[in-house]
VOTI-708559 format. One record per residue (C-alpha): x, y, z; residue in one letter. Coordinates in steps of 0.02 Angstrom, whole numbers, padded with zeros to 5 digits, always signed. Example, Ala and Ser with C-alpha at 12.3 -4.5 7.8 and 13.67 -1.06 7.14 Angstrom:
2
+00615-00225+00390A
+00684-00053+00357S
***
This chain:
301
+00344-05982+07479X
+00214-05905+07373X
+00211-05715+07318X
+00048-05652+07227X
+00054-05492+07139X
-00129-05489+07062X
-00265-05587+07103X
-00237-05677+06933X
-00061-05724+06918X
+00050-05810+07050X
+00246-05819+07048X
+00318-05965+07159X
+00481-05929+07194X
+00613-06045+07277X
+00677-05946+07449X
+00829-06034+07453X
+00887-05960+07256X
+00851-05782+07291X
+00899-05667+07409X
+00750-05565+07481X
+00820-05377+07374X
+00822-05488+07190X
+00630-05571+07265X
+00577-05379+07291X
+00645-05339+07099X
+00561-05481+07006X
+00399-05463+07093X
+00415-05244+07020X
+00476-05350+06859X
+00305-05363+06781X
+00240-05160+06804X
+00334-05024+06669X
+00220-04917+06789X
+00223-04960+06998X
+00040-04921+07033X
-00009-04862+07237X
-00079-05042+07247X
+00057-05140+07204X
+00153-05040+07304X
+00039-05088+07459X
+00057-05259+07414X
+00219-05275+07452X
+00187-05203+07619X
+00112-05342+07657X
+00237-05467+07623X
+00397-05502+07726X
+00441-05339+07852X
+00627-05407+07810X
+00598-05352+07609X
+00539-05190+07644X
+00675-05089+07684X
+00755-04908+07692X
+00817-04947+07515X
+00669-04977+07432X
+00700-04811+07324X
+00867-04856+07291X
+00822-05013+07207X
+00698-04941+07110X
+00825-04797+07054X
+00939-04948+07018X
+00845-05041+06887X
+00703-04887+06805X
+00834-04762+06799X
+00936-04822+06644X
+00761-04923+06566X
+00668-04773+06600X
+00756-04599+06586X
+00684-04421+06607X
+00743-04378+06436X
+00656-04534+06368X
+00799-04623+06287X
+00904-04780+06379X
+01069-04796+06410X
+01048-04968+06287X
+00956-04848+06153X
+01084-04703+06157X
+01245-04827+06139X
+01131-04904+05989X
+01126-04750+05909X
+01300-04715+05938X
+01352-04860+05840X
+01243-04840+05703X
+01303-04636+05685X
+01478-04687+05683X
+01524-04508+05549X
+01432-04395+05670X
+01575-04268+05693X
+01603-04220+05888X
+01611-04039+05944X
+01678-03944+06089X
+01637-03770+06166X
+01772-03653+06156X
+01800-03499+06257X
+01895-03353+06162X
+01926-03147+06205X
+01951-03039+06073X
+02116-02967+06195X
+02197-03114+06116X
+02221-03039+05944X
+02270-02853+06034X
+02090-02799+05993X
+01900-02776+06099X
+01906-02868+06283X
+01749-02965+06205X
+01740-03141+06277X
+01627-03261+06173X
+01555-03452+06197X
+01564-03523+06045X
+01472-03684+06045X
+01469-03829+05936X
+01649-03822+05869X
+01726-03958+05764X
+01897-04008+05823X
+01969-03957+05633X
+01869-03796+05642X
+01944-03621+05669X
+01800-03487+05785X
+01751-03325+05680X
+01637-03237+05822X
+01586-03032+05863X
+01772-02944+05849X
+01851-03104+05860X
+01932-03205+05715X
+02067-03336+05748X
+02265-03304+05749X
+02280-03439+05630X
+02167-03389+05487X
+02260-03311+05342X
+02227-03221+05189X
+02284-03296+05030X
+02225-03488+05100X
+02076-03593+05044X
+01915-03622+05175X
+01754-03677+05194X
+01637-03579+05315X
+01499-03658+05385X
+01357-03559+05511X
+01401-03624+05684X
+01235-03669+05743X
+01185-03768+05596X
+01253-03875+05452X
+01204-03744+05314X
+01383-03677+05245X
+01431-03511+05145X
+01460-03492+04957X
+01345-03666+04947X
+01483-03777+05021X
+01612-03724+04929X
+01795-03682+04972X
+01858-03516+04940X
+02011-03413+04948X
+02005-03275+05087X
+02065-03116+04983X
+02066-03004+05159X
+02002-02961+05345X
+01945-02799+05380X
+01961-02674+05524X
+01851-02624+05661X
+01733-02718+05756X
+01625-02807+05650X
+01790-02857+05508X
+01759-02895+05338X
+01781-03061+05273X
+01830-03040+05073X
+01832-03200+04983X
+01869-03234+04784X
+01710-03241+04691X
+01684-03331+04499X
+01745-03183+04416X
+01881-03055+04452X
+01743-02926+04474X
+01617-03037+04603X
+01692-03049+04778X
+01610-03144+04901X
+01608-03065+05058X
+01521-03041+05250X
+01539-02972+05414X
+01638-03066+05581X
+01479-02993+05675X
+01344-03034+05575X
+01292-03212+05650X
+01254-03207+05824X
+01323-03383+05850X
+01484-03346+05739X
+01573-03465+05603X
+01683-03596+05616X
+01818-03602+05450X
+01899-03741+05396X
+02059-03741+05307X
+02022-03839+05142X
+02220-03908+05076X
+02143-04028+04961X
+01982-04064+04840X
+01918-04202+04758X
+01984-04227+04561X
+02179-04175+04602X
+02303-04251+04511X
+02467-04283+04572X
+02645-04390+04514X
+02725-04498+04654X
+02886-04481+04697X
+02980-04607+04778X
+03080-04568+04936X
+03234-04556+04776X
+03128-04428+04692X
+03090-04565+04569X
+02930-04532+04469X
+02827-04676+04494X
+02662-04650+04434X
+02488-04559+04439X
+02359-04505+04569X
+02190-04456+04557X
+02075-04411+04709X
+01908-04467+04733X
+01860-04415+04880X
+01927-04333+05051X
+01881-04444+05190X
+01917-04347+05338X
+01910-04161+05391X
+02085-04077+05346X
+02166-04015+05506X
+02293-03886+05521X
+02429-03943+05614X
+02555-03807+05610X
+02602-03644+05528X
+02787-03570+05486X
+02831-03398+05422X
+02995-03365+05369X
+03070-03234+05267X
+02875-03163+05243X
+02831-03342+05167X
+02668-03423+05269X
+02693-03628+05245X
+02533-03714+05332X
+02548-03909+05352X
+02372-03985+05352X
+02336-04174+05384X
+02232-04261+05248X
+02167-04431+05215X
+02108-04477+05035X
+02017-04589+04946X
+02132-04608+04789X
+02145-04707+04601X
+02347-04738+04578X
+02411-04796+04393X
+02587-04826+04421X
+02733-04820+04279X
+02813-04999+04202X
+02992-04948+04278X
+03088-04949+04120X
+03015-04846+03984X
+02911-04725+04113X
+02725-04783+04015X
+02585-04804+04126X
+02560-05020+04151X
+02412-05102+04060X
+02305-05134+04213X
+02170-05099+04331X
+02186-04934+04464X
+02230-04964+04610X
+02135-04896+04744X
+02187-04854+04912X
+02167-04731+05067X
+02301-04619+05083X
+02358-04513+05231X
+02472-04365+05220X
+02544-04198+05257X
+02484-04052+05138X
+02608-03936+05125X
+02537-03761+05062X
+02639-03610+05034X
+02600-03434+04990X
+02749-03334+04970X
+02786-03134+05001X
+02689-03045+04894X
+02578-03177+04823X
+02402-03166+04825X
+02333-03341+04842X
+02423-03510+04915X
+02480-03653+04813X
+02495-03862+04862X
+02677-03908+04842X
+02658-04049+04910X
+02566-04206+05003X
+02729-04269+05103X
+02743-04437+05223X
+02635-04528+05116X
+02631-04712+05143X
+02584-04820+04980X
+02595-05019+05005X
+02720-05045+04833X
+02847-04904+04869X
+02833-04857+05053X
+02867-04685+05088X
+02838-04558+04963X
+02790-04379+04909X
+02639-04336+04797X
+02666-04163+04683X
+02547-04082+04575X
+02539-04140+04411X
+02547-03955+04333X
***
């Protein structure tokens, strides 16, 4: 059995190895674009290829190669794999009659799972003065204060609140509006930075050695708050980059040897007591390091 699809080229296919559906496929193989004529040559082949799901075979294999919005399915995992840090985002619905304030219900789009929504009238239960954040514009990348984390000092009143943050001097507050940015902000509670130091304890509150942070690796997620006795205690999950010099056990001197290196996860533990104006680290608890096992990192004040 012959099948000719231009007057130049001829395919012989075997009719025993393909059914007559795979023979109408490879014959469409050649064409990225199935021109009227080609299309009327296969009219004129076997009645028994031609059938009522023609389209459906065509859906079947251009679909995926050939998408509306221009990219595979191939191309689009590819690029997944080779944006592996691209955070994810979710929409979130919130309603200002959740803080006691404005029936306002806002989208806000684009939200980081670690990120807390600042939108209109509506800023989120678990913000609080006296902690550490970054604030980033929640349609773009571009973040407050260039980046940097800073201590909210206070929220305002009213509908549009004011956002007071610490500035460089005692005199130079940063500061803006809830309602300024149509598409709101999304804070993020910032429990450690890059260049802490901290001494290890053991799970025997042994001092054990040294830690310096390089880097944070992840975003730092709040995973709970407490207030007791007027004291707000915020645990935040981190995972750091760190350099560790660890202490000759006898005579408490650091050992003669290379940092070690290693990726450390943890709790943050930050407290700000009654009548304190800013937080303070006390501690990175449940901290697994591959000499000691469990231990607790404390700032080396």
């Amino acid at each position: 059995m012959t099948a000719v699809i231009d007057s130049d080229v001829k395919v012989v296919i075997e009719e025993e190895v393909f059914e007559e559906q795979d023979l109408l496929l490879r014959r469409l193989t050649p064409y990225a674009t199935v021109r009227p004529q080609d299309l009327q040559s296969l009219r004129l082949g076997d009645g028994n290829v031609w059938t009522n799901h023609f389209e459906d075979l065509l859906l079947d294999r251009f679909t995926s190669k050939y998408p509306e919005n221009g990219v595979s399915e191939e191309e689009e995992h590819t690029n997944c794999r080779t944006n592996p840090k691209e955070p994810s985002s979710r929409n979130l619905v919130v309603n200002g009659c959740e803080n006691n304030d404005v029936p306002v219900e806002y989208l806000v789009k684009g939200l980081r799972p670690h990120e807390l929504p600042v939108i209109g009238v509506y800023v989120h239960r678990q913000i609080s003065p006296g902690f550490p954040y970054q604030v980033r514009y929640n349609d773009s990348q571009r973040y407050l204060f260039n980046g940097e984390a800073r201590c909210l000092k206070s929220i305002g009143m009213g509908y549009g609140k004011r956002l007071t943050f610490s500035g460089d001097t005692p005199n130079d507050d940063c500061l803006f509006w809830s309602d300024s940015h149509p598409e709101g902000f999304a804070f993020s509670l910032v429990a450690v930075q890059r260049n802490q130091k901290f001494v290890i304890y053991t799970a025997q509150m042994e001092a054990v050695g040294e830690v310096l942070v390089e880097s944070v690796m992840d975003e730092q997620e709040e995973e709970s708050t407490d207030c007791v006795n007027g004291a707000v205690t915020k645990y935040v999950h981190v995972t750091m980059e760190c350099s560790i010099k660890y202490y000759q056990r006898h005579h408490g001197l650091l050992e003669l040897r290379h940092n070690d290196v290693e990726s450390i996860n943890g709790l943050a533990v930050l407290v700000k007591h009654k009548g304190e104006k800013q937080a303070n680290l006390k501690c990175i608890q449940n901290v697994i390091l591959s000499r000691f096992g469990k231990c607790s990192l404390h700032r080396d004040c």
